[in-house]
ZADO-1210 file (C-alpha; in nm, 4 decimals, padded with zeros to 6 digits):
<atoms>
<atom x="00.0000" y="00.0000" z="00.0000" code="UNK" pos="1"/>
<atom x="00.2006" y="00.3392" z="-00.0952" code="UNK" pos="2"/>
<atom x="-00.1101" y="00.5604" z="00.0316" code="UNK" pos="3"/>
<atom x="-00.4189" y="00.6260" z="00.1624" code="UNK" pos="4"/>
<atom x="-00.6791" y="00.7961" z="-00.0508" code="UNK" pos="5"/>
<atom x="-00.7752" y="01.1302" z="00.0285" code="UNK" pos="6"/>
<atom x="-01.1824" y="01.2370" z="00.0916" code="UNK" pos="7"/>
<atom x="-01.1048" y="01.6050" z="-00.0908" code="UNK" pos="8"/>
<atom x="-00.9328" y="01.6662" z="-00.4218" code="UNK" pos="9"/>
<atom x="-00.7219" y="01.9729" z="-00.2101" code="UNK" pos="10"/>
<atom x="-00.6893" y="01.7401" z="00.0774" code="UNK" pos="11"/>
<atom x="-00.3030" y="01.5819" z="00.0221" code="UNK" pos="12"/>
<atom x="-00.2755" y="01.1880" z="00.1122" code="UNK" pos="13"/>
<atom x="-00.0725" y="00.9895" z="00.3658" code="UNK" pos="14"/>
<atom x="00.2346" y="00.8465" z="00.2165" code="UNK" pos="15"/>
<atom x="00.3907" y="00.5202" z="00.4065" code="UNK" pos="16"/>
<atom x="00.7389" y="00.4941" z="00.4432" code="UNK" pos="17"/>
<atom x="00.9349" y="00.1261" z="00.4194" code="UNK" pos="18"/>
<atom x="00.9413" y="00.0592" z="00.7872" code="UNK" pos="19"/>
<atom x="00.5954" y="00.1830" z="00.8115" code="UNK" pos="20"/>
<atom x="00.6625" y="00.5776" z="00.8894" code="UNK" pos="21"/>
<atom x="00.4598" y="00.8125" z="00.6939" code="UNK" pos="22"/>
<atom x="00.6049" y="01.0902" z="00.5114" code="UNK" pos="23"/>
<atom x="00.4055" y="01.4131" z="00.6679" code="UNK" pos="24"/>
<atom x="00.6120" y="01.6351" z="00.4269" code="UNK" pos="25"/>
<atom x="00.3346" y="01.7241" z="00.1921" code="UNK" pos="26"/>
<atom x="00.0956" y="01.8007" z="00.5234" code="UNK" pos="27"/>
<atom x="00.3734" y="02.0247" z="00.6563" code="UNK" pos="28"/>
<atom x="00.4173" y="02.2389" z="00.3450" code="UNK" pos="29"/>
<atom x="00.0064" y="02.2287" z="00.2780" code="UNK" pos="30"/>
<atom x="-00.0356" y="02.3780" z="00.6524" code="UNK" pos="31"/>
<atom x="00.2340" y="02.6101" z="00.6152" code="UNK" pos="32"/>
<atom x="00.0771" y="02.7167" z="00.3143" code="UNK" pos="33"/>
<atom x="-00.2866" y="02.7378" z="00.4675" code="UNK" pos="34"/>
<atom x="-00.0798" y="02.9047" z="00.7843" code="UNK" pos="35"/>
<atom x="00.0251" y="03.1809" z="00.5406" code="UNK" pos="36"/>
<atom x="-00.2941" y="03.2454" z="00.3744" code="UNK" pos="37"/>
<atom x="-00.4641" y="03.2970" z="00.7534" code="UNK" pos="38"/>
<atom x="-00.1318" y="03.5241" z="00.8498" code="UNK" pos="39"/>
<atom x="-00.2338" y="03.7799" z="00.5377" code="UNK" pos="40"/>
<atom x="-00.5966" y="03.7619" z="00.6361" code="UNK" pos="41"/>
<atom x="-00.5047" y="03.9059" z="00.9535" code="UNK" pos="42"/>
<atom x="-00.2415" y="04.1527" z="00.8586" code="UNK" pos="43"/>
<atom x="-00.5508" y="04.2495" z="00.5937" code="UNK" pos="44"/>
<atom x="-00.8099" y="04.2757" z="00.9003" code="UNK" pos="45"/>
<atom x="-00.5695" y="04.4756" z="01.1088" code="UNK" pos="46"/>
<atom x="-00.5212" y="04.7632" z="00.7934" code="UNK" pos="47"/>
<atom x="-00.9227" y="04.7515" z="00.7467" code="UNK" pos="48"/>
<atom x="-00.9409" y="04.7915" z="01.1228" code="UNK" pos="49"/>
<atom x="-00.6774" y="05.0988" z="01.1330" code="UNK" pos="50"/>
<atom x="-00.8572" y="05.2541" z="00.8615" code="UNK" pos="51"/>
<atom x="-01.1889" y="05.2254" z="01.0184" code="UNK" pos="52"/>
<atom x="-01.0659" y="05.3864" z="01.3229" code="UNK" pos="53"/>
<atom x="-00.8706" y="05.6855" z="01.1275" code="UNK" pos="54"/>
<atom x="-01.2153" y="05.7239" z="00.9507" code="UNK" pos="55"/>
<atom x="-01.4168" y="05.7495" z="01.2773" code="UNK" pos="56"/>
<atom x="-01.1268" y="05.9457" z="01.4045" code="UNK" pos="57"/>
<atom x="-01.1703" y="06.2164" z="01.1582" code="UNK" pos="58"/>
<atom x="-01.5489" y="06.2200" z="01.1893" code="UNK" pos="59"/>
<atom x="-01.5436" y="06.3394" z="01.5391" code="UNK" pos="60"/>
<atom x="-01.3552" y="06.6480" z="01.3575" code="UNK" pos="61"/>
<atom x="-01.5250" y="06.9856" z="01.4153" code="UNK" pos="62"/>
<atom x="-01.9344" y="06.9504" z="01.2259" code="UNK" pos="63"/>
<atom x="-02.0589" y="07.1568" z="00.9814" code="UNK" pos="64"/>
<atom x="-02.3201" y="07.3539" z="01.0728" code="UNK" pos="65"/>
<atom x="-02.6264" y="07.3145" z="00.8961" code="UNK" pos="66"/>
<atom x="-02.9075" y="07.5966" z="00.8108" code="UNK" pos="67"/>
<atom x="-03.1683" y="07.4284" z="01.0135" code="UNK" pos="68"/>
<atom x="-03.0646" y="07.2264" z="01.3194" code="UNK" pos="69"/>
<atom x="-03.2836" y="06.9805" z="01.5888" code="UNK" pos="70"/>
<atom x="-03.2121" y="07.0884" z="01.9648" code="UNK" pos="71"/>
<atom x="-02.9725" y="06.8017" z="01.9771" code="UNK" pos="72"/>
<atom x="-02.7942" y="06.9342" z="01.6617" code="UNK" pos="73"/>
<atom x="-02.7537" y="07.2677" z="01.8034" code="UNK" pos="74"/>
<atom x="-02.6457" y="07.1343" z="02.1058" code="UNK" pos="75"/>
<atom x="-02.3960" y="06.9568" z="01.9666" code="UNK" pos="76"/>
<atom x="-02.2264" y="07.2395" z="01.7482" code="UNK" pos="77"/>
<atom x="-02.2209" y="07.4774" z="02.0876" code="UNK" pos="78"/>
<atom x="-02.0800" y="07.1425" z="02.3344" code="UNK" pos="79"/>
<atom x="-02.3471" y="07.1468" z="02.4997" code="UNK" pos="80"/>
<atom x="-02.5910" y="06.9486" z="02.6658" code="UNK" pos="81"/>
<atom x="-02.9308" y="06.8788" z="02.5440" code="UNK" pos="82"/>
<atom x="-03.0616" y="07.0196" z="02.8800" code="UNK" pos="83"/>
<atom x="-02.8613" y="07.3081" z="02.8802" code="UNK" pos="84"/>
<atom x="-03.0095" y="07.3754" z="02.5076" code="UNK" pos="85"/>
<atom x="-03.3263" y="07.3614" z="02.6990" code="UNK" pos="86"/>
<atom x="-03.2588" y="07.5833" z="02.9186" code="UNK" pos="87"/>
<atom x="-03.1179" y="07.8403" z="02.6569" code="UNK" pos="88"/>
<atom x="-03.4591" y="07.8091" z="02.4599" code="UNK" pos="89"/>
<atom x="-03.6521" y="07.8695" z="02.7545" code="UNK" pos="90"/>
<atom x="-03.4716" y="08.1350" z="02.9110" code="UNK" pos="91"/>
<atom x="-03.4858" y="08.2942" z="02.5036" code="UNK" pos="92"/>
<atom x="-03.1144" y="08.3103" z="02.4538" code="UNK" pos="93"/>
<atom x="-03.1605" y="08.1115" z="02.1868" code="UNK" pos="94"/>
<atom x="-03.4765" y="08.1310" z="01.9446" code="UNK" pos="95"/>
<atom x="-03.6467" y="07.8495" z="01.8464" code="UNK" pos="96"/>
<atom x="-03.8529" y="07.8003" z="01.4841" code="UNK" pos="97"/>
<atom x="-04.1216" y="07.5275" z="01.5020" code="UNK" pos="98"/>
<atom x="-04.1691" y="07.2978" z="01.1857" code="UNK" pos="99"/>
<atom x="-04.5072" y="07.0992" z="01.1596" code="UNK" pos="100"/>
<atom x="-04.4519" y="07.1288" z="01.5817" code="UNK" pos="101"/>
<atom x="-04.1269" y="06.9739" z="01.5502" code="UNK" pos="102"/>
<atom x="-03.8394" y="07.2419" z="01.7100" code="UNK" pos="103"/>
<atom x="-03.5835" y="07.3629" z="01.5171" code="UNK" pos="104"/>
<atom x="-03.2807" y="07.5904" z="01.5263" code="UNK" pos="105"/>
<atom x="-03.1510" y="07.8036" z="01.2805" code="UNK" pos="106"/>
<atom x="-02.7777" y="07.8643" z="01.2183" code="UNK" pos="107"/>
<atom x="-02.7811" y="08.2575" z="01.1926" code="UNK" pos="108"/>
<atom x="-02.9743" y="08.2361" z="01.5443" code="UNK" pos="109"/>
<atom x="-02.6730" y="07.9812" z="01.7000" code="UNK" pos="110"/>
<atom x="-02.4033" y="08.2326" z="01.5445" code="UNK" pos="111"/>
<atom x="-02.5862" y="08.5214" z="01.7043" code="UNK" pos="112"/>
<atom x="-02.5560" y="08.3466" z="02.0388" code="UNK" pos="113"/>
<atom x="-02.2192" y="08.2936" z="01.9945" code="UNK" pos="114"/>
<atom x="-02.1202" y="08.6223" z="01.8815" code="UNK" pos="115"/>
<atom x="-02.3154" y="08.7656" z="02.1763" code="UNK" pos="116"/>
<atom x="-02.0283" y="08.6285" z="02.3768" code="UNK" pos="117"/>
<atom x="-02.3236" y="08.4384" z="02.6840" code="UNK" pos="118"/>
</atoms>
């Protein structure tokens, strides 16, 4: 018998030795192989990972401020709280517009605020 018949076409076969040892080479180099396919996976998913986080990085970058902001928008482009927002609407530092009942904020009324130096 010089081998035993593998169950896969990729899968390499047993080869026995006189003496009865098997020769393993053919394993070695097809798991060193496989070994070096999972190594450049991983060196792939680390630079997909580093880019991910440079990406999120870089969205935490100063917003832009848009025309018409929600309270949470607005609070966000002054680093503020949402409650503090409140509390700026309802003390009238800060105008609010109301769109079908929904509040909104408009820039020129944030950049006032600012300006005003409160």
């Amino acid at each position: 018998m010089t081998g035993m018949a593998a169950n896969t076409p990729s899968t390499p076969s047993l080869r026995l030795l006189p003496g009865g040892s098997v020769d393993v080479s053919e394993l070695q180099r097809d798991y060193d192989r496989q070994m070096g396919v999972v190594a450049e996976a991983l060196r792939t998913l680390g630079t997909i990972a580093d880019r991910l986080a440079l990406a999120a990085k870089a969205q935490d970058g100063p917003r832009v401020m848009r025309p018409v902001m929600s309270v949470t928008e607005a609070a966000e482009c002054l680093g503020v709280s949402r409650s503090t927002m409140n509390r700026l609407i309802r003390s009238g530092q800060i105008p609010v517009q109301r769109f079908n009942s929904i509040p909104k904020i408009l820039r020129e009324d944030l950049d006032t605020y600012t300006r005003s130096g409160r």
